[in-house]
N, C-alpha and C positions, 0 to 999 in steps of 0.2 A: 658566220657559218649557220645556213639552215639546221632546224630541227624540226621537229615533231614531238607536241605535248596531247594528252590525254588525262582530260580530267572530269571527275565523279563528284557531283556537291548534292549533298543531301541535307534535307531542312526543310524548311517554309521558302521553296524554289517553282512554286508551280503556280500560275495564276498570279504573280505579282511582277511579270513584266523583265525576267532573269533571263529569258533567252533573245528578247529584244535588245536586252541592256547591256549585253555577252557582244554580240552584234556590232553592236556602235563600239562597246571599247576595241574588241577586235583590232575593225576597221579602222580606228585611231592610230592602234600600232603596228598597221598594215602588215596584219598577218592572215593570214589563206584557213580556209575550213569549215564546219559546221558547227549547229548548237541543235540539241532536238531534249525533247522530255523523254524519258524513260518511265515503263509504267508501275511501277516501284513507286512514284513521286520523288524520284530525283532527276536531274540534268547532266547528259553527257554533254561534251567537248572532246573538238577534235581541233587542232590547229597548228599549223604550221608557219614558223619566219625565224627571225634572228632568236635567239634565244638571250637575247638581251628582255625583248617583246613578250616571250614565253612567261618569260616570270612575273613579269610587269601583270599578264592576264593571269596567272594564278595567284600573285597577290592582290589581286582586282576580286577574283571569284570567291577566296577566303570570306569577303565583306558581303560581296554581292549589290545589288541599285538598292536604297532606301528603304521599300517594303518587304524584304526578304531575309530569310534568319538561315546563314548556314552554320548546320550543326558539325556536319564533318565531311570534308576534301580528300580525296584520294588524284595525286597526279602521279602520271607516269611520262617520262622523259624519253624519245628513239633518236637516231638518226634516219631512222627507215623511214623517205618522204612518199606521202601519197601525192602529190603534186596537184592540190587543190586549187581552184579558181574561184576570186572572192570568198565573201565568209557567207553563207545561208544558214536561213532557222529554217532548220527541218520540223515536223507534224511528230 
């Protein structure tokens, strides 16, 4: 069963390569949506697939790629799909 996750990582998330990194895992567990910065300095997400995948990327984002420190995660869980195409780093 599709879903739809939304999630918030705030930390040392900006300039070390977190929404490139969001990207490729994503796309690994071929799920649908974007990644962009918010200007807070933290990283939203939006994403869509099995919800098997869902969690797979929020326990992936908890850690984040190598040069990056999250401090605290907020996800939110819908069934309400946007019916996104590929995964993009949005600006």
């Amino acid at each position: 069963m599709r879903r739809h996750l939304e999630l918030q990582v705030w930390g040392r998330v900006q300039g070390v390569g977190f929404r490139a990194a969001t990207r490729r895992k994503a796309t690994s567990l071929k799920l649908t949506g974007w990644v962009s910065n918010v200007e807070d300095g933290s990283v939203k997400v939006a994403a869509e697939g099995e919800a098997d995948a869902l969690l797979a990327l929020e326990t992936w984002a908890r850690r984040g790629p190598p040069l990056s420190w999250v401090e605290r995660l907020e996800a939110q869980y819908s069934d309400t799909l946007e019916g996104f195409e590929g995964f993009v780093v949005r600006r």
